[in-house]
C-alpha positions as CSV (number, residue, x, y, z in Angstrom):
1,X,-186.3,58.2,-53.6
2,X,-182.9,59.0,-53.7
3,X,-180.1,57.7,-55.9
4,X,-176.9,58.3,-57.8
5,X,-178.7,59.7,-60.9
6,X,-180.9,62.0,-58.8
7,X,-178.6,62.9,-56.7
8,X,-175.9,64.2,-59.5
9,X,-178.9,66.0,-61.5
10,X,-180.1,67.7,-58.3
11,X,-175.7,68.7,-57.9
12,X,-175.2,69.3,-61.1
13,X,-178.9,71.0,-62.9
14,X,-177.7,69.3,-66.7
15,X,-176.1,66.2,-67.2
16,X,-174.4,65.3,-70.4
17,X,-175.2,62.0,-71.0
18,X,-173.0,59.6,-73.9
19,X,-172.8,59.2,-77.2
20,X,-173.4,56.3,-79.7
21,X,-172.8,52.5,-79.3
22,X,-172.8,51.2,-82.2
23,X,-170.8,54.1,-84.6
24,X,-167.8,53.6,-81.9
25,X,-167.9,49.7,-82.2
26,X,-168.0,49.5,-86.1
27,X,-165.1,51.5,-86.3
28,X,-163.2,49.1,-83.4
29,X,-163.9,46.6,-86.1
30,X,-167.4,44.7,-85.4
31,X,-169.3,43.9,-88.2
32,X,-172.9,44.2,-89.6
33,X,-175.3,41.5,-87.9
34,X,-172.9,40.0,-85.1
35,X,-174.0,41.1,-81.8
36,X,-172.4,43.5,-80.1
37,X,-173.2,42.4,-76.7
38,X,-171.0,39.2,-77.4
39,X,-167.5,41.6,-77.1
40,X,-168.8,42.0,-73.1
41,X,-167.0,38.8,-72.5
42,X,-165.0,38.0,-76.0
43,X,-163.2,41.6,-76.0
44,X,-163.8,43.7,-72.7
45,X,-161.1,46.0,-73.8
46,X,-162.8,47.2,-76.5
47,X,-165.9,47.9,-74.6
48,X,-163.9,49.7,-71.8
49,X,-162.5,51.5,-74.4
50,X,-166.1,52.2,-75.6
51,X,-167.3,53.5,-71.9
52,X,-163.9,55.8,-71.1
53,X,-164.0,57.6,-74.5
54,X,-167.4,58.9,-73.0
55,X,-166.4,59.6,-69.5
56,X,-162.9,61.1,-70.9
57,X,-165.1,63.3,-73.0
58,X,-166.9,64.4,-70.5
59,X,-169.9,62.9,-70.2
60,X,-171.6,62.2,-66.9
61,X,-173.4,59.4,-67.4
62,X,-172.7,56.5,-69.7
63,X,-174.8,53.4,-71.4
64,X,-173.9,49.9,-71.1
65,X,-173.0,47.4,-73.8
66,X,-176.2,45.8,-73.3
67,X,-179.4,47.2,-75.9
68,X,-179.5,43.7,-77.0
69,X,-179.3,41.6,-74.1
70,X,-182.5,39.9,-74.2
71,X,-183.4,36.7,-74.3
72,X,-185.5,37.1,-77.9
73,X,-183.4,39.1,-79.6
74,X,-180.2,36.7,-78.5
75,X,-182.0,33.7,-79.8
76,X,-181.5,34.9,-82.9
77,X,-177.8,34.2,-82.4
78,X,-178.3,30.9,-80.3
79,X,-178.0,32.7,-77.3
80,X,-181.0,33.5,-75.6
81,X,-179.7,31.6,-72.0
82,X,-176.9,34.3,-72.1
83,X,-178.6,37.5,-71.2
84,X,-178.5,37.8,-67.5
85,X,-174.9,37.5,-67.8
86,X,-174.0,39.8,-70.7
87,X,-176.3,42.4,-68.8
88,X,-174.2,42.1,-65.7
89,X,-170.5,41.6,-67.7
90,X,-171.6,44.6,-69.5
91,X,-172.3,46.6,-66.5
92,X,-169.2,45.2,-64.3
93,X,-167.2,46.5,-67.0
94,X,-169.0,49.9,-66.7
95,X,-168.6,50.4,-63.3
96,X,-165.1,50.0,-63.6
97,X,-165.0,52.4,-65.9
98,X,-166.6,54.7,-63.4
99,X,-165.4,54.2,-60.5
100,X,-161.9,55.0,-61.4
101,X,-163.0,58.6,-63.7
102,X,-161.9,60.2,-60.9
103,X,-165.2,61.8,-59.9
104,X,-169.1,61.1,-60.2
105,X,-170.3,59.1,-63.0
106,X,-173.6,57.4,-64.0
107,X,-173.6,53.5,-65.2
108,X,-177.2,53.2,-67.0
109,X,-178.1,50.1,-67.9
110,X,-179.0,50.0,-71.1
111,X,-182.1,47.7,-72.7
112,X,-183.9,48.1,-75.9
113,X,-186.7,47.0,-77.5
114,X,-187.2,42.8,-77.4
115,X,-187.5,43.4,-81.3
116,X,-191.1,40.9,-81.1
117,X,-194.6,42.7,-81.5
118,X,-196.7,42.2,-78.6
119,X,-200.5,41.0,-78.1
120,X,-203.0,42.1,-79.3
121,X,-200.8,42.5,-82.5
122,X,-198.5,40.4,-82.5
123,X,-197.6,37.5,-80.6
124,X,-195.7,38.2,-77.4
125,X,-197.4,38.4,-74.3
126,X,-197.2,40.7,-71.3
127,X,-196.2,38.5,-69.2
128,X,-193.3,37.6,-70.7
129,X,-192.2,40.5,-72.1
130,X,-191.6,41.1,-68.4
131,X,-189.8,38.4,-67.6
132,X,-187.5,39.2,-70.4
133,X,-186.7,43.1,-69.3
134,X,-186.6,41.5,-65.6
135,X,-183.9,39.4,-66.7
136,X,-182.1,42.2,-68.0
137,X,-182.5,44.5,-65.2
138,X,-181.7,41.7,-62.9
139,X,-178.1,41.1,-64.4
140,X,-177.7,44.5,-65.1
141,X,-178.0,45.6,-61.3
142,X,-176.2,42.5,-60.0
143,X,-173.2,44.1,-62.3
144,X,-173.6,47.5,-60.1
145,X,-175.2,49.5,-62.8
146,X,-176.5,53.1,-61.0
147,X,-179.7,52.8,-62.6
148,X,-181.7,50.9,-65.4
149,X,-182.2,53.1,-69.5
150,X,-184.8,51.9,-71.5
151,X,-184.5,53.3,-75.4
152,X,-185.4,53.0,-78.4
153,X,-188.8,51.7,-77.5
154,X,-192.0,52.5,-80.0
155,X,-194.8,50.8,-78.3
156,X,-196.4,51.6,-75.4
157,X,-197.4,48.1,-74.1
158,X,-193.8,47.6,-74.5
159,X,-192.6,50.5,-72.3
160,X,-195.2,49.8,-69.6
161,X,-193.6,46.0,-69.9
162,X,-190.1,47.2,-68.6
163,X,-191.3,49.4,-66.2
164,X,-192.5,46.0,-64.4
165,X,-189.6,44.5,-65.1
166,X,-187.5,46.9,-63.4
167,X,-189.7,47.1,-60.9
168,X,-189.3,43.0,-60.1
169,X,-185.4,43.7,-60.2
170,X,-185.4,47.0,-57.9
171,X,-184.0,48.8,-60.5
172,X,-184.4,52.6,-60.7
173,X,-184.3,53.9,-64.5
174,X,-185.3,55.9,-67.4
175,X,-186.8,55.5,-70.8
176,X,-186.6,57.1,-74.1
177,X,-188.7,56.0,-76.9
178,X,-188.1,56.9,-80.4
179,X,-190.3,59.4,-82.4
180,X,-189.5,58.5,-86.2
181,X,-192.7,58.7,-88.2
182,X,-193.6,62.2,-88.5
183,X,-193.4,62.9,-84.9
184,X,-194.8,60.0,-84.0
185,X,-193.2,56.9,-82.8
186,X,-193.2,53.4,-84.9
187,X,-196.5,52.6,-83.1
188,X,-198.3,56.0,-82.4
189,X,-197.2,57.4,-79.6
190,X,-197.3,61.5,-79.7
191,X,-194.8,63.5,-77.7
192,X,-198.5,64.5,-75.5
193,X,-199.3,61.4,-75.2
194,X,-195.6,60.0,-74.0
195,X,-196.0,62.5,-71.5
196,X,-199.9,60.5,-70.2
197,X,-198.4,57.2,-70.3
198,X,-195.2,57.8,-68.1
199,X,-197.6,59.7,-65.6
200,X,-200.1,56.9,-65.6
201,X,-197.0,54.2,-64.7
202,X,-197.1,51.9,-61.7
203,X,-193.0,52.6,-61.5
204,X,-192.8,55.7,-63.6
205,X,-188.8,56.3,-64.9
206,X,-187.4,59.2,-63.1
207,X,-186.6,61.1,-66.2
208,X,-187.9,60.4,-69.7
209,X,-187.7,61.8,-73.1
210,X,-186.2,60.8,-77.0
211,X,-183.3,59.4,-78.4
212,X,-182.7,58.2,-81.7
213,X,-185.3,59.5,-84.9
214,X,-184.6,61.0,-87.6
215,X,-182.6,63.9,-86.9
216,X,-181.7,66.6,-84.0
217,X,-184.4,69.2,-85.4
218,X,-187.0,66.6,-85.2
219,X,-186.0,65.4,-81.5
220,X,-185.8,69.2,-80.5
221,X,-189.6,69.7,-81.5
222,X,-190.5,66.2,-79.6
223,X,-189.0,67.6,-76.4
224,X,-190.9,71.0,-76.9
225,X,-193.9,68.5,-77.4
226,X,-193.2,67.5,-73.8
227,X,-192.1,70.7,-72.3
228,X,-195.8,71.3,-73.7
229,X,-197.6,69.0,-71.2
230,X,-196.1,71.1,-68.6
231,X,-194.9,67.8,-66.4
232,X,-192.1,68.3,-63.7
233,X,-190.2,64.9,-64.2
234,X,-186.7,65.5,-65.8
235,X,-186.6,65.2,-69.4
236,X,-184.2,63.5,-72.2
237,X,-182.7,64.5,-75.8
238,X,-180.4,61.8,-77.2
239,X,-180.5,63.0,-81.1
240,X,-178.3,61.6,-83.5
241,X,-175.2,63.4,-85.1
242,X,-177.3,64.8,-88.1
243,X,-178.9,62.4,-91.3
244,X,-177.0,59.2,-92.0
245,X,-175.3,58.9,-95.6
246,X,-173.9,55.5,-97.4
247,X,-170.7,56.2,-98.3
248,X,-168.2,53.9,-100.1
249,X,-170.3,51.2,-98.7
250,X,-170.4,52.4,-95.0
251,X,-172.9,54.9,-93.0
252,X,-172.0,58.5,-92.0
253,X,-173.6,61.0,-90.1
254,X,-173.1,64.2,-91.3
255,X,-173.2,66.3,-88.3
256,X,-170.4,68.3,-87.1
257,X,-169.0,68.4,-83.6
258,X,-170.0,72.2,-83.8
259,X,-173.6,71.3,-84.9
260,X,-174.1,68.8,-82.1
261,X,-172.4,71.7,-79.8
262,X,-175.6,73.8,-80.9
263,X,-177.9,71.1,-80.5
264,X,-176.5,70.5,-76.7
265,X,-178.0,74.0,-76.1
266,X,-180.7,74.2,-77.7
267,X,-182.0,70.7,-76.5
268,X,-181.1,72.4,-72.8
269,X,-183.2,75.4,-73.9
270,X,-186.1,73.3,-75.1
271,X,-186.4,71.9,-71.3
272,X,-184.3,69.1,-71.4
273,X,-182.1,68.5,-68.6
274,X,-180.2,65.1,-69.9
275,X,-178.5,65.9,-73.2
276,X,-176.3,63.2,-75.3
277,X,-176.2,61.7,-78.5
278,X,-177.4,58.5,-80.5
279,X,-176.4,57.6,-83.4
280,X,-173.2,59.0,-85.7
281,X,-172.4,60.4,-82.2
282,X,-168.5,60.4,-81.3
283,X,-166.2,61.2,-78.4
284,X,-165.5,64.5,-80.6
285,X,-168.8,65.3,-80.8
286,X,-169.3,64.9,-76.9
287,X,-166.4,67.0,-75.9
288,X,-168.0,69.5,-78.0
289,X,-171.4,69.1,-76.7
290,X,-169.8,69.3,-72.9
291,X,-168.2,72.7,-74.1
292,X,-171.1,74.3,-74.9
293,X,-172.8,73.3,-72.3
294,X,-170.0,74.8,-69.6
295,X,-169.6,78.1,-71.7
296,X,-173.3,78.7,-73.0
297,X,-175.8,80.5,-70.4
298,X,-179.4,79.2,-70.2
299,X,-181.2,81.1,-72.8
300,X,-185.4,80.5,-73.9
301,X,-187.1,78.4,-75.7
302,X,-185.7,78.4,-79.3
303,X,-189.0,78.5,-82.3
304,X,-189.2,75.9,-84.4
305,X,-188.0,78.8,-87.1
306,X,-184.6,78.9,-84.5
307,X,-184.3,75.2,-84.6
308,X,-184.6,74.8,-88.5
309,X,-181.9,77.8,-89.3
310,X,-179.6,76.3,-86.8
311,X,-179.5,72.2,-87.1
312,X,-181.7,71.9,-90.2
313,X,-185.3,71.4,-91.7
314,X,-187.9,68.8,-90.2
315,X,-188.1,65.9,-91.9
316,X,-191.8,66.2,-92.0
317,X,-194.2,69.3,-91.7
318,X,-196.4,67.6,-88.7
319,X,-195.0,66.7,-85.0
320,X,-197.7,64.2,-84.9
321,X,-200.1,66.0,-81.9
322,X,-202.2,67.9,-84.5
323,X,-203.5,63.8,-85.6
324,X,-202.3,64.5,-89.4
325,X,-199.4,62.1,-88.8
326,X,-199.3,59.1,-90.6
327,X,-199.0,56.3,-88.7
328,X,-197.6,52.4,-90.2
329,X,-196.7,49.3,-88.5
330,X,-193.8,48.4,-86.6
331,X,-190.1,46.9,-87.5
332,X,-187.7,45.1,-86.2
333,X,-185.0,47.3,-85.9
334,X,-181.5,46.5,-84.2
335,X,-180.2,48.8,-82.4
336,X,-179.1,52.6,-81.5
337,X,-175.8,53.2,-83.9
């Protein structure tokens, strides 16, 4: 089926996707632990601010202001009845943003994780963890957002969740989960066997892939993991602007705009065909990325010896598919930063 995300990657072959959320909005002032999807309504400037330094940048497609917006992780701020209409604020706001750039541009919904464990582990059910990401998706479309972004997502029952969700709100999207243990994600997953599940879906994403991690090498030898499996659906790289460092009481990532210019290519050599950024990742580092991407021809696959001398070393010696990985329990992180 045809959309406005499938239609602009069939136009345009690569699309440069945005940059991070959470970076951009603690240096517009918001602090640790308040919700960010709370400035959707309490300061829209700043948030259209947040969309257009993508788009302005270059980017093609940008995420909403909405990771959060679901009714568990809101209750945790006494505002769990709120999330159908920050997802839609948050994506009326977006399409503002794109429909005056001045040429095409993606709004992707953006949801993450519901931040509970779910049965048999923990304590949240299917069912409801279906309800919640329909809730999402709902608002998020009756905003106008293009298509629905899953990311950040470790579990498996968790991804195959959202796909019903978005499925009950007739929402077309795309998923990224996050491989940070060794290759693996939080709860498992291999690069191989992210490539089964999403092939295995009911209402598959139409592109899927990594954001997040640990760092741009490790995300690069995910996406070879998937380029690996040999499937034909359009694949994702969202790797962070290098290793985060606490400085004077702050984080910083340390990669360059020129590092994440590299990265842009290599990550379109690897196979993937939607490139952007997580975390650390700034308008600077975009404009690079979209630079690189217009002046660089197509070139092979890089080795894993190509993508250690250019972005850095692994942070472990496993990518998890040759079952040495370790695996550990899952954690209730916040957000993409």
């Amino acid at each position: 089926m045809n959309n406005a995300f499938t239609d602009l990657l069939a136009e345009k072959g690569i699309l440069l996707a945005d940059g991070a959320t959470g970076t951009n909005l603690f240096n517009m002032g918001l602090m640790a632990g308040d919700p960010p999807e709370f400035w959707n309504t309490d300061k829209p400037k700043n948030i259209t601010a947040l969309y257009k330094g993508a788009v302005d940048a270059g980017s093609d497609l940008f995420l909403t202001n909405s990771f959060g917006a679901n009714a568990s992780r809101l209750k945790l701020h006494n505002a769990a009845k709120r999330a159908h209409e920050l997802s839609r604020v948050a994506a009326e706001l977006g399409r503002e943003v794109a429909d005056t750039a001045g040429r095409k541009v993606i709004v992707a919904g953006s949801v993450g994780p519901t931040g509970e464990i779910m049965e048999p582990v923990g304590t949240l059910s299917h069912a409801v963890a279906v309800e919640m990401f329909h809730e999402t998706a709902d608002g998020l479309k009756a905003g106008g957002a293009d298509i629905g972004w899953l990311e950040t997502i470790s579990a498996p029952e968790e991804y195959s969740a959202a796909a019903e969700g978005f499925a009950l709100a007739g929402l077309p999207w795309c998923g990224t989960m996050s491989f940070d243990t060794a290759g693996r994600t939080m709860m498992g997953v291999t690069s191989a066997g992210m490539v089964d599940m999403v092939e295995a879906l009911d209402n598959p994403p139409m592109a899927f892939g990594a954001n997040c991690g640990t760092g741009a090498s490790d995300l690069l030898r995910t996406v070879l993991g998937f380029a690996d499996k040999g499937s034909t659906r359009p694949v994702i790289a969202k790797g962070n602007a290098g290793i985060p460092k606490y400085i004077e009481g702050h984080i910083h990532y340390d990669g360059t705009p020129e590092l994440m210019g590299q990265y842009a290519v290599m990550a379109r050599n690897c196979g993937a065909t939607v490139i952007g950024g997580c975390c650390g990742t700034m308008p600077s580092h975009l404009k690079a990325m979209r630079e690189a991407l217009d002046t660089t021809a197509k070139g092979s696959a890089p080795t894993l010896e190509e993508i250690v001398r250019t972005l850095g070393d692994f942070s472990s010696t496993s990518d998890g598919t040759d079952g040495n990985a370790p695996t550990r329990g899952p954690r209730k992180g916040r957000r993409r930063s």
